[in-house]
DOKOL-171343 format. One record per atom (N, C-alpha, C, O): atom name; x, y, z; residue number from 1. Coordinates in Angstrom, 3 decimals, decimal comma, m for minus. Example, Ala and Ser with C-alpha at 12.3 -4.5 7.8 and 13.67 -1.06 7.14 Angstrom:
<atoms>
+------+----------+----------+----------+------+
! name !       px !       py !       pz ! resi !
+------+----------+----------+----------+------+
!    N !   13,190 !   m5,690 !    7,800 !    1 !
!   CA !   12,300 !   m4,500 !    7,800 !    1 !
!    C !   13,200 !   m3,300 !    7,800 !    1 !
!    O !   14,236 !   m3,319 !    8,465 !    1 !
!    N !   12,850 !   m2,250 !    7,080 !    2 !
!   CA !   13,670 !   m1,060 !    7,140 !    2 !
!    C !   12,900 !    0,030 !    7,870 !    2 !
!    O !   13,409 !    1,138 !    8,039 !    2 !
+------+----------+----------+----------+------+
</atoms>
This chain:
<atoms>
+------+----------+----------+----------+------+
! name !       px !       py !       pz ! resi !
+------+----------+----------+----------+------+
!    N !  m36,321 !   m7,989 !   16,150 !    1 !
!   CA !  m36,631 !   m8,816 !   17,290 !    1 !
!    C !  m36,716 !  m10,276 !   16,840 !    1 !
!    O !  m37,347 !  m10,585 !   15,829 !    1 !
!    N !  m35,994 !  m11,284 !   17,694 !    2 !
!   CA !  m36,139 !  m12,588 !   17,083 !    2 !
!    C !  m37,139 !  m13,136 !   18,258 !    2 !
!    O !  m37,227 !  m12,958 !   19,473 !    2 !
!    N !  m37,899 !  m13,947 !   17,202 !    3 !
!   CA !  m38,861 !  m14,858 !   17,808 !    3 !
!    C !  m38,588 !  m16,356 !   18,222 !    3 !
!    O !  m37,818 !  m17,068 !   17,577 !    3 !
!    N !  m39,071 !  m16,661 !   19,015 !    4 !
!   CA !  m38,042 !  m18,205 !   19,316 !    4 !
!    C !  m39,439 !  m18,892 !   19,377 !    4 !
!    O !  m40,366 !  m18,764 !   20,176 !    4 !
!    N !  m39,278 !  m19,670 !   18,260 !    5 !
!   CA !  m39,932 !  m20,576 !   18,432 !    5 !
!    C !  m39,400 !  m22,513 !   18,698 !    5 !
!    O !  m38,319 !  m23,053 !   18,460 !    5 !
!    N !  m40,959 !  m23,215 !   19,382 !    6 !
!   CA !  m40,510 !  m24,331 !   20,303 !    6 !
!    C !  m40,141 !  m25,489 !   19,069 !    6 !
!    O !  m40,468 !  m25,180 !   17,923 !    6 !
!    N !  m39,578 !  m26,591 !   19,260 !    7 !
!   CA !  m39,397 !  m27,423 !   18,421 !    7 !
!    C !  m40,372 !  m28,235 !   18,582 !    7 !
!    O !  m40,462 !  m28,460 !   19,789 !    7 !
!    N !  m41,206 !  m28,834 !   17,964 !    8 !
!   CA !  m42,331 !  m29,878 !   17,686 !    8 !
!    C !  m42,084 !  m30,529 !   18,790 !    8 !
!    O !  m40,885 !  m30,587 !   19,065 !    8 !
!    N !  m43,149 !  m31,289 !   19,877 !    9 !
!   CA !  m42,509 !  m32,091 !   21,248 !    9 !
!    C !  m42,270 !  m33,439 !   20,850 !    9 !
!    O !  m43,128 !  m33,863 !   20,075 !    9 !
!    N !  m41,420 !  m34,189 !   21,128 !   10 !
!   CA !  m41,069 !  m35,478 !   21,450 !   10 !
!    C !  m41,826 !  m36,556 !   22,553 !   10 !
!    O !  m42,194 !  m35,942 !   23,554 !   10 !
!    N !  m42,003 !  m37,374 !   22,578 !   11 !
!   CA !  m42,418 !  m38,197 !   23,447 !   11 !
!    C !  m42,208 !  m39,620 !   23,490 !   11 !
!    O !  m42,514 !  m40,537 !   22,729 !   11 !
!    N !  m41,590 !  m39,550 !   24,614 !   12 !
!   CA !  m41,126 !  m40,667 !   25,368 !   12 !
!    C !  m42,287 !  m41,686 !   25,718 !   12 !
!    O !  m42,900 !  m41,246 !   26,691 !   12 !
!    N !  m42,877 !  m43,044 !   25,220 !   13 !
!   CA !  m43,660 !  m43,465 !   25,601 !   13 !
!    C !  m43,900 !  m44,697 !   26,922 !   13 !
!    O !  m43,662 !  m45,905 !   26,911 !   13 !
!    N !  m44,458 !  m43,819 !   27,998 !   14 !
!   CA !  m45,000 !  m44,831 !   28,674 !   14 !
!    C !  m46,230 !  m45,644 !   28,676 !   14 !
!    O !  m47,003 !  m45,495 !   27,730 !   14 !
!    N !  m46,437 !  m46,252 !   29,354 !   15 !
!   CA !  m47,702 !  m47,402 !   29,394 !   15 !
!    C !  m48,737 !  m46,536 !   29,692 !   15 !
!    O !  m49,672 !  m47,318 !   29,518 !   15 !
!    N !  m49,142 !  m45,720 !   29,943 !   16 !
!   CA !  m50,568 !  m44,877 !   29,867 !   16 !
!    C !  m50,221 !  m44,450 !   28,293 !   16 !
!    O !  m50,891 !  m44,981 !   27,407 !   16 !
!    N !  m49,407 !  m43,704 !   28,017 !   17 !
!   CA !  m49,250 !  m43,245 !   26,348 !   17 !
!    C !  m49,889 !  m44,444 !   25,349 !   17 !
!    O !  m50,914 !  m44,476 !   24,669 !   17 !
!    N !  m48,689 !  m45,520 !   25,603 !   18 !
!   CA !  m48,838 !  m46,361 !   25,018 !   18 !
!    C !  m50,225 !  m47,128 !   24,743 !   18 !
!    O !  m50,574 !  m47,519 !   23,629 !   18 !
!    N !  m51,005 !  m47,293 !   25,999 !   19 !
!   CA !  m52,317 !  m47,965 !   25,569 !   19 !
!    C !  m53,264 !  m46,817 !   25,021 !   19 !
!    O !  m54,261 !  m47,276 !   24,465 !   19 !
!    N !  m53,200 !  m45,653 !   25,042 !   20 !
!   CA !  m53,758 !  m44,283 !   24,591 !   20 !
!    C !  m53,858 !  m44,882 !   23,153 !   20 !
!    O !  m54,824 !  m45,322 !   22,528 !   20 !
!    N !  m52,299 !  m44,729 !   22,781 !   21 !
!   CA !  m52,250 !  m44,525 !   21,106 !   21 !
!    C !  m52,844 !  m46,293 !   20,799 !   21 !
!    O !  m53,620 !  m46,424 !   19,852 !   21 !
!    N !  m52,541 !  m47,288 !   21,429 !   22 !
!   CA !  m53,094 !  m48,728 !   20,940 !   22 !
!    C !  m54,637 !  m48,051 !   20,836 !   22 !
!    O !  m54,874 !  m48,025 !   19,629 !   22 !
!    N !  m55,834 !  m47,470 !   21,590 !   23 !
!   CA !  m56,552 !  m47,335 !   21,386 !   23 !
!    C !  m57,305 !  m46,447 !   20,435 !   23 !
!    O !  m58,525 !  m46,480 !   20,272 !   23 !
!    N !  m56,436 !  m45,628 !   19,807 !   24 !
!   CA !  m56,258 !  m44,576 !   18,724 !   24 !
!    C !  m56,112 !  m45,192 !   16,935 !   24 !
!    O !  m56,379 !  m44,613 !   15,882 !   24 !
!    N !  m55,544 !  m46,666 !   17,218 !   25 !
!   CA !  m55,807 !  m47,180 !   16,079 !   25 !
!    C !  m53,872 !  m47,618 !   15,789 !   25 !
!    O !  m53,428 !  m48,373 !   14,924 !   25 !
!    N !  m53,445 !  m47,194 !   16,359 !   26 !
!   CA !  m51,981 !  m47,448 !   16,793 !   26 !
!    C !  m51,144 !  m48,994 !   16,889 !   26 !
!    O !  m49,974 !  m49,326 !   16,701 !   26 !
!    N !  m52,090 !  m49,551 !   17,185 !   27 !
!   CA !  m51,799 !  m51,104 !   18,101 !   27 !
!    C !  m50,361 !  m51,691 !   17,329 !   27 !
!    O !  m50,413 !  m51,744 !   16,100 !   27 !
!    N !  m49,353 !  m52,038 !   17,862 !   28 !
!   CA !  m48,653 !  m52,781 !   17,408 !   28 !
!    C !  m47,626 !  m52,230 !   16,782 !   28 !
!    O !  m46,662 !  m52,927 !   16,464 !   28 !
!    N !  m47,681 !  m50,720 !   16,473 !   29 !
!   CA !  m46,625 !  m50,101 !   15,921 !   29 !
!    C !  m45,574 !  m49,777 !   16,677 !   29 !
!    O !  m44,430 !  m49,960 !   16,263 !   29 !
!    N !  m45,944 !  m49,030 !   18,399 !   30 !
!   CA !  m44,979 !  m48,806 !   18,971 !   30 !
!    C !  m44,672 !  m49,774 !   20,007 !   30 !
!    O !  m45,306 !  m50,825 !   20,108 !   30 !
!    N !  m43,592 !  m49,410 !   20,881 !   31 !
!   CA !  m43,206 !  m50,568 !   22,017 !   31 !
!    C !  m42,858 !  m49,671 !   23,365 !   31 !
!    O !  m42,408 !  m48,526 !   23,343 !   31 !
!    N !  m43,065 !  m50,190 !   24,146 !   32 !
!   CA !  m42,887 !  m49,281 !   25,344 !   32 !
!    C !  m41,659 !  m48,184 !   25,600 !   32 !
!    O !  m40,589 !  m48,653 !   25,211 !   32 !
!    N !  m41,566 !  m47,164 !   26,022 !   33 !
!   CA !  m40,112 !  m46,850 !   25,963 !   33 !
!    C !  m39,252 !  m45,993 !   24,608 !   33 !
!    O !  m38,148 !  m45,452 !   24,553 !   33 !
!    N !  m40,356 !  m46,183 !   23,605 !   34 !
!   CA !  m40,346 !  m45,866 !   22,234 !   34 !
!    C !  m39,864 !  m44,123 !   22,126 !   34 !
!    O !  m38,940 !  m43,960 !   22,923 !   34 !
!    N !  m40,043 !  m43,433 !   21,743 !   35 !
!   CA !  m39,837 !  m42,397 !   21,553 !   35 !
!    C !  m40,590 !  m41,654 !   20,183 !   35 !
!    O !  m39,552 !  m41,457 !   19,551 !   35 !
!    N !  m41,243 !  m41,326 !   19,647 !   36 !
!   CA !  m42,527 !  m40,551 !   19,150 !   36 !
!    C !  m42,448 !  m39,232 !   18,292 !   36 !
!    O !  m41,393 !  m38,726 !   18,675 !   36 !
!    N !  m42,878 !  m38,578 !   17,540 !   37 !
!   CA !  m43,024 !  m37,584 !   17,163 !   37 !
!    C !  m44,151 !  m37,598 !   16,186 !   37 !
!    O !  m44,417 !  m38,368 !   15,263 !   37 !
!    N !  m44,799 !  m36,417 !   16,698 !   38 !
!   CA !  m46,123 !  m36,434 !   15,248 !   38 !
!    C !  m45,565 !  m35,723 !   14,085 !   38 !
!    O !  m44,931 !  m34,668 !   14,115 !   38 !
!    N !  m45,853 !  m36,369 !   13,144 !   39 !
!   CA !  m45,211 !  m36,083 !   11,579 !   39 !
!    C !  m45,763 !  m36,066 !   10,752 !   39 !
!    O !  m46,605 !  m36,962 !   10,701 !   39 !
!    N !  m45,696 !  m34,863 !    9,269 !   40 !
!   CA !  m46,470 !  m35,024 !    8,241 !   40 !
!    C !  m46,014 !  m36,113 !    7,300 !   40 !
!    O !  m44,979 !  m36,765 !    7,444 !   40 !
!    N !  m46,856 !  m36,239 !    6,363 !   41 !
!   CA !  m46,102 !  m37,033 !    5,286 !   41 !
!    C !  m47,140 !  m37,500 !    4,158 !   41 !
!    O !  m48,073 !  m36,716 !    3,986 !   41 !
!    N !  m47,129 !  m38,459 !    3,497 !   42 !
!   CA !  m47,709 !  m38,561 !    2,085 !   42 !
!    C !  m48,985 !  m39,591 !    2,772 !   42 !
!    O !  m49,198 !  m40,766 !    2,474 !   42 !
!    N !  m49,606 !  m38,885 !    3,603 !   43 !
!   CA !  m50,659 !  m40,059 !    3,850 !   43 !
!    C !  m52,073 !  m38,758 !    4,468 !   43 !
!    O !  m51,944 !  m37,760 !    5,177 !   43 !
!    N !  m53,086 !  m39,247 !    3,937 !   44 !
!   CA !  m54,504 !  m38,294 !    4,380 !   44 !
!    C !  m54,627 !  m38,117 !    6,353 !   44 !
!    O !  m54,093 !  m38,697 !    7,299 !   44 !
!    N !  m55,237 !  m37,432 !    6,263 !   45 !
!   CA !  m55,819 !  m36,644 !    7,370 !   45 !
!    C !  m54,967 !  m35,694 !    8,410 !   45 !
!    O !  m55,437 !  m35,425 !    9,516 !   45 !
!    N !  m53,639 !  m35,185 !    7,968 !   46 !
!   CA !  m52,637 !  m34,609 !    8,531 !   46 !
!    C !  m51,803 !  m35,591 !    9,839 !   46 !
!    O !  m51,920 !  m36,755 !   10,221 !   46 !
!    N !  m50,900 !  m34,370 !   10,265 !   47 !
!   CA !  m50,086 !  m35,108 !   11,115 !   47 !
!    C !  m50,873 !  m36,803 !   11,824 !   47 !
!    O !  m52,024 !  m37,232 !   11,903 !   47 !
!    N !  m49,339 !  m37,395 !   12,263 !   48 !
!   CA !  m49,954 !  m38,669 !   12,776 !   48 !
!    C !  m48,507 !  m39,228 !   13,817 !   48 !
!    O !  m47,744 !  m38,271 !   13,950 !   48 !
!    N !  m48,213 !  m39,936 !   14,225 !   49 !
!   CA !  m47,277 !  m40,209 !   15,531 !   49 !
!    C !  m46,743 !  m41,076 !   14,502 !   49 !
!    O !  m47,333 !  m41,773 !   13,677 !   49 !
!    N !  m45,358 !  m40,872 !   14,738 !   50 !
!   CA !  m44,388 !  m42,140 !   13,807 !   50 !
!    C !  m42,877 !  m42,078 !   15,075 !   50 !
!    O !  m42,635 !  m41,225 !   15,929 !   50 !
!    N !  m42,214 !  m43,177 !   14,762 !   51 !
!   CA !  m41,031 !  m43,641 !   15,543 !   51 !
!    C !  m40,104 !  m42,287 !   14,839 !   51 !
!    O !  m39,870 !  m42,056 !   13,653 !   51 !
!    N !  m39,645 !  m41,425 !   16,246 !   52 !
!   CA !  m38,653 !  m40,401 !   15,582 !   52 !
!    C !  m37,114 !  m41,106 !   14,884 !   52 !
!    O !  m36,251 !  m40,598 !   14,168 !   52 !
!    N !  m37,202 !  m41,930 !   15,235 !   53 !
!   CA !  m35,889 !  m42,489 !   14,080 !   53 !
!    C !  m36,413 !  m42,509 !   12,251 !   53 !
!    O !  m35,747 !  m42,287 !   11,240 !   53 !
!    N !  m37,697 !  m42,832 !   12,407 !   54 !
!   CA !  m38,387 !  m42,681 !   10,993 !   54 !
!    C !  m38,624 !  m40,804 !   10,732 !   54 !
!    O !  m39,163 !  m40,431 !    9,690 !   54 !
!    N !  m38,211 !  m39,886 !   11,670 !   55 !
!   CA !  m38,774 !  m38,521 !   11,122 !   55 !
!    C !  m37,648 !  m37,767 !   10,687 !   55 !
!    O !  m36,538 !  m38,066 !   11,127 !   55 !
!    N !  m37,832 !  m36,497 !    9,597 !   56 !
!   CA !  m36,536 !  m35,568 !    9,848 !   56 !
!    C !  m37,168 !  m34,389 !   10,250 !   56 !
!    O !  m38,163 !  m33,837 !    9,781 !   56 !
!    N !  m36,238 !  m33,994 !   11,457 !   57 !
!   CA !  m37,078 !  m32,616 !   11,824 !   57 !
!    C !  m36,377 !  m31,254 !   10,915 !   57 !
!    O !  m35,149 !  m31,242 !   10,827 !   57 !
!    N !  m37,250 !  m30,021 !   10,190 !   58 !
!   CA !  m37,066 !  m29,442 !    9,342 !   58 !
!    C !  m36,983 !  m28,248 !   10,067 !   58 !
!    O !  m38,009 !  m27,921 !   10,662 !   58 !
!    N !  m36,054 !  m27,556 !   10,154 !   59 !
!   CA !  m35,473 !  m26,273 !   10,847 !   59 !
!    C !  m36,858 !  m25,285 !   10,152 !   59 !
!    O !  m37,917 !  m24,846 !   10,600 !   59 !
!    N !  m36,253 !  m25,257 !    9,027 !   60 !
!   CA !  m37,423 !  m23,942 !    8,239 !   60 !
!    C !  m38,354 !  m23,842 !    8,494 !   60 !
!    O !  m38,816 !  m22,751 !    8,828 !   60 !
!    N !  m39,160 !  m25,116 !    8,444 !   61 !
!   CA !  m40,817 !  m25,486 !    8,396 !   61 !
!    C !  m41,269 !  m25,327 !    9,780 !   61 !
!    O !  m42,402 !  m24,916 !   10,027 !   61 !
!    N !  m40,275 !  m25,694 !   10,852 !   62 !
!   CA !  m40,167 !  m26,465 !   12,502 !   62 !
!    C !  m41,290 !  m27,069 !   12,649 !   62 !
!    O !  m42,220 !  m26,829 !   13,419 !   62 !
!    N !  m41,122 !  m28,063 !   11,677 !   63 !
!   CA !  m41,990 !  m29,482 !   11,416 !   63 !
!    C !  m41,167 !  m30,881 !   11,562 !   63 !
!    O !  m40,008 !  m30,874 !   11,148 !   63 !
!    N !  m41,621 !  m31,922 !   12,050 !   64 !
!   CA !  m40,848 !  m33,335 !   11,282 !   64 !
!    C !  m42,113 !  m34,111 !   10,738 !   64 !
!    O !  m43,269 !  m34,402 !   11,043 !   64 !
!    N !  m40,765 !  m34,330 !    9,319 !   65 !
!   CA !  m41,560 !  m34,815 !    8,163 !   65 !
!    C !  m41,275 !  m36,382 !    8,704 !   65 !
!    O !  m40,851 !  m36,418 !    9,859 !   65 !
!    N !  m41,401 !  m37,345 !    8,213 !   66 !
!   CA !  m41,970 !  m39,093 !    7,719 !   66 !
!    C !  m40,208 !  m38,665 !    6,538 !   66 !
!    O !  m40,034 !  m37,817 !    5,663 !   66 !
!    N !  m39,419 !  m39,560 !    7,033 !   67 !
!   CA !  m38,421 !  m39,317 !    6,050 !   67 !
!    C !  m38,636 !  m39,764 !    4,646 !   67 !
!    O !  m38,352 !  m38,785 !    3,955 !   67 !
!    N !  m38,956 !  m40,642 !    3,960 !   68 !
!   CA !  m39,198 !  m40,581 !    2,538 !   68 !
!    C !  m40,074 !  m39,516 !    2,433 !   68 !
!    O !  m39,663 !  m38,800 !    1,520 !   68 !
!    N !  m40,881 !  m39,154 !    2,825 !   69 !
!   CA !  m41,605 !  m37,886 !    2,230 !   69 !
!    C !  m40,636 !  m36,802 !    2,330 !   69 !
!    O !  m40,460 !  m36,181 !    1,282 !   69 !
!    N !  m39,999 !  m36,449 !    3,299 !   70 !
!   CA !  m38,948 !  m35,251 !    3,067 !   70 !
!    C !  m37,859 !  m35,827 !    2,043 !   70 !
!    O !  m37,396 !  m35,138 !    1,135 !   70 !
!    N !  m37,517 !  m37,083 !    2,265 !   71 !
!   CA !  m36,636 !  m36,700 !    0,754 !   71 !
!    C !  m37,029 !  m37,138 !   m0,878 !   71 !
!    O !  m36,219 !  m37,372 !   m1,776 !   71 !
!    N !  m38,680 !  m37,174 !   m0,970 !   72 !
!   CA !  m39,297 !  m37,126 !   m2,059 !   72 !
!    C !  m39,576 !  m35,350 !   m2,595 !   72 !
!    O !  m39,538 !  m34,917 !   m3,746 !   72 !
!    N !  m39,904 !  m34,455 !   m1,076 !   73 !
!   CA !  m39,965 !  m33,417 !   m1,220 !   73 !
!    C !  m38,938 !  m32,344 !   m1,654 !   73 !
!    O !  m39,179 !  m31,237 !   m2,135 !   73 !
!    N !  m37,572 !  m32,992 !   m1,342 !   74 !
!   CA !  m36,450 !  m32,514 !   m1,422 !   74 !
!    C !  m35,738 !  m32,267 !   m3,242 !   74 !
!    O !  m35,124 !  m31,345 !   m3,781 !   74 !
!    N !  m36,236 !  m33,638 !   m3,712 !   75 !
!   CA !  m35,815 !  m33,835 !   m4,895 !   75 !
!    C !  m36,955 !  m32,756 !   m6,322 !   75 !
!    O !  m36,563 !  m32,484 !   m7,457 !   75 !
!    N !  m38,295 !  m32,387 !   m5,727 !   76 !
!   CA !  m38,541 !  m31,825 !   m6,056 !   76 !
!    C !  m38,398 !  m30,080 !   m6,712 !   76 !
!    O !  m38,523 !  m29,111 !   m5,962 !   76 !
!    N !  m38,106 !  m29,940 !   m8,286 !   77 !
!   CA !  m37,686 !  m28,968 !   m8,523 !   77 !
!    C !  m38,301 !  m27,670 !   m7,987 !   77 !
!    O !  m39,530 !  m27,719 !   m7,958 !   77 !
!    N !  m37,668 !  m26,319 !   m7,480 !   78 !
!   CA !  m38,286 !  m25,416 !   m7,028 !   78 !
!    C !  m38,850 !  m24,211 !   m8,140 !   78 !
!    O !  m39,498 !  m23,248 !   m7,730 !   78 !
+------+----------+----------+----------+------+
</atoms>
């Protein structure tokens, strides 16, 4: 039996989003209209919202990583 699982959600940011995450500690990173994904990567307290042009989403994991961290992770011997 295959299981289907969802892909991590995306988000499109509007002006309620947008002043959400400015008030979250966010301010200044995104711009209206932006587009979003929460992503792991080489920084404390787990996932965090980064510009999906900065993420790679990982089939295996059905995570998106912070791209230098996926391809720091990548180069790593198994």
């Amino acid at each position: 039996m295959n299981i289907l699982r969802n892909q991590p959600q995306k988000m499109l940011l509007d002006l309620q989003k947008l002043n959400e995450l400015n008030s979250m500690g966010y301010a200044g990173e995104f711009c209206l209209g932006d587009t979003v994904v929460t992503a792991c990567g080489d920084w404390r307290g787990g996932p965090k919202y980064i510009l999906e042009h900065k993420a790679v989403y990982e089939k295996t994991t059905n995570t998106y990583w912070e791209r230098h961290c996926y391809e720091a992770r990548k180069k790593l011997p198994r």
